[in-house]
N, C-alpha and C positions, 0 to 999 in steps of 0.2 A: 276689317279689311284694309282701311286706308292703313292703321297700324303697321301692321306686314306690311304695305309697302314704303312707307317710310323707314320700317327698321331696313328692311331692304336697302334702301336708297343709301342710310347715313353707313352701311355696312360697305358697302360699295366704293363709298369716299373714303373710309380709312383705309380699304385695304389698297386703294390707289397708287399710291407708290411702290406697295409692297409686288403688286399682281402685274402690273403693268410692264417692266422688262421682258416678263415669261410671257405674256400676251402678244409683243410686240417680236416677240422672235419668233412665234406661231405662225404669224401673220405672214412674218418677213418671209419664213420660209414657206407657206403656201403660195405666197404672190411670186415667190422665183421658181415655181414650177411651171407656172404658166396654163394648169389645168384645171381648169376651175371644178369637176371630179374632186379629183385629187385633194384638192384644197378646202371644198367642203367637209369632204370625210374627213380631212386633220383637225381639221377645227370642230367639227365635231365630239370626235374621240378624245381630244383635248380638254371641249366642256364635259363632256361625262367622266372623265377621270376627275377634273376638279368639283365635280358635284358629285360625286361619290360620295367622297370622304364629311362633305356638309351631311346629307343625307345620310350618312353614318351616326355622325355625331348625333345627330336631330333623335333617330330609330332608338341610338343607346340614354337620352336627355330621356325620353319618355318613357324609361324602363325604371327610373329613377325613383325612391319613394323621397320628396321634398318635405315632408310632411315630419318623416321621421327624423330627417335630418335639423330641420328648423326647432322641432323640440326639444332636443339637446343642445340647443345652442345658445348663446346670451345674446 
């Protein structure tokens, strides 16, 4: 458990710079609507677009035979 959350965490700190522009214009634009509605649901839809595509990844990693692959391999 603690694992997962420190892969987590250090996952977090790289993509930092990378995530953080698009985060902060999410933001920017919910906070200039002034509805806070509004601005839940974006950021919402927001986080579920970008944990889709993890949750994709994860669905398609565990479809994965690693087994066969590491035997072929040096």
């Amino acid at each position: 458990m603690i694992q997962s959350f420190l892969f987590g965490f250090l996952t977090s700190l790289a993509w930092s710079p990378c995530i953080s522009p698009y985060i902060m214009t999410v933001i920017a634009l919910s906070a200039s609507t002034g509805n806070w509605i509004l601005s839940t649901v974006n950021m919402i839809i927001y986080y579920a677009g970008f944990s889709f595509i993890l949750v994709l990844i994860t669905v398609l990693a565990s479809k994965i035979k690693f087994e066969k692959l590491i035997k072929h391999t040096d």
